[in-house]
C-alpha positions in Angstrom: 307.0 116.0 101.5 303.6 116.0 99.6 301.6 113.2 100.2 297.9 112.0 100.4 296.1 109.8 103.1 294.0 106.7 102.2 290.1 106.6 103.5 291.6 103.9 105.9 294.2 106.3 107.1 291.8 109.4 107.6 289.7 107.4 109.6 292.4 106.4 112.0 293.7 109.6 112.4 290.1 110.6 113.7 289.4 108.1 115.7 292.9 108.3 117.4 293.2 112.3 117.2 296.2 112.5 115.2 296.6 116.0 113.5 297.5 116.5 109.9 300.9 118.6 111.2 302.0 115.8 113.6 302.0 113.6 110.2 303.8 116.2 107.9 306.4 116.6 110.3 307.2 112.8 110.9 307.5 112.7 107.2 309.2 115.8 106.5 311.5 115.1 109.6 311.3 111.2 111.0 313.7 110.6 113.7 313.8 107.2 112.2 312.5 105.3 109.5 312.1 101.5 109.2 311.4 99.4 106.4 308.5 97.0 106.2 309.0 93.5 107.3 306.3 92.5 104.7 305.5 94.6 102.0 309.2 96.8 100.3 307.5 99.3 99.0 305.9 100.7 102.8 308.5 102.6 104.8 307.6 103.3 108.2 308.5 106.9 109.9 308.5 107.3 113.6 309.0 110.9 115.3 307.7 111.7 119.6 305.2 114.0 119.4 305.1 116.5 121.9 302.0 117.5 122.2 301.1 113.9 123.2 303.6 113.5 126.1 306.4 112.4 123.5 304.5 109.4 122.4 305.9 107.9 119.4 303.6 108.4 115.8 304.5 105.6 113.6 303.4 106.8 109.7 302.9 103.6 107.1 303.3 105.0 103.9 304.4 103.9 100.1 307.0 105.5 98.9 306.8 103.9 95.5 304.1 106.6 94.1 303.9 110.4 94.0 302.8 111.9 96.2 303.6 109.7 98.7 300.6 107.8 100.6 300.4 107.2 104.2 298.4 103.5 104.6 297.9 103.8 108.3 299.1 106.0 111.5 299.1 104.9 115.2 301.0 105.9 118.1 303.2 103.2 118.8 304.2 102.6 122.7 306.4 99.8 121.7 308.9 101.9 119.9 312.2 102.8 121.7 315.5 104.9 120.7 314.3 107.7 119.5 
């Protein structure tokens, strides 16, 4: 799935070391998505990664524009039944 990170989103994925390909894959193959609670047009894709210990990666990212674009990314230790 093409899609481009916002500045807020690029700086997250620094500062928490999330790679590019741990992103692409949770789009390209979530092992569950979620809708927003607030906002309809955010989707929310959660895949184990791994390379992390199989920590979940939760991807924000509006689905209403092309490419897609990924709002935030954090691994989420709450997330269960995967």
């Amino acid at each position: 799935m093409d899609h481009l990170l916002t500045d807020h989103a690029i700086k997250r994925c620094h500062r928490r070391k999330i790679l590019p390909e741990w992103i692409a894959a949770t789009l390209e193959h979530p092992a569950r998505t979620e809708n927003d609670d607030d906002d309809p047009t955010l989707v929310h894709a959660l895949r184990a990664i791994p390379e992390r210990g199989f920590r979940v990666l939760r991807v924000i990212y509006n689905e209403t524009v092309a490419p897609v674009t990924v709002i935030t990314v954090y691994f989420d230790d709450e997330a269960t039944d995967l």
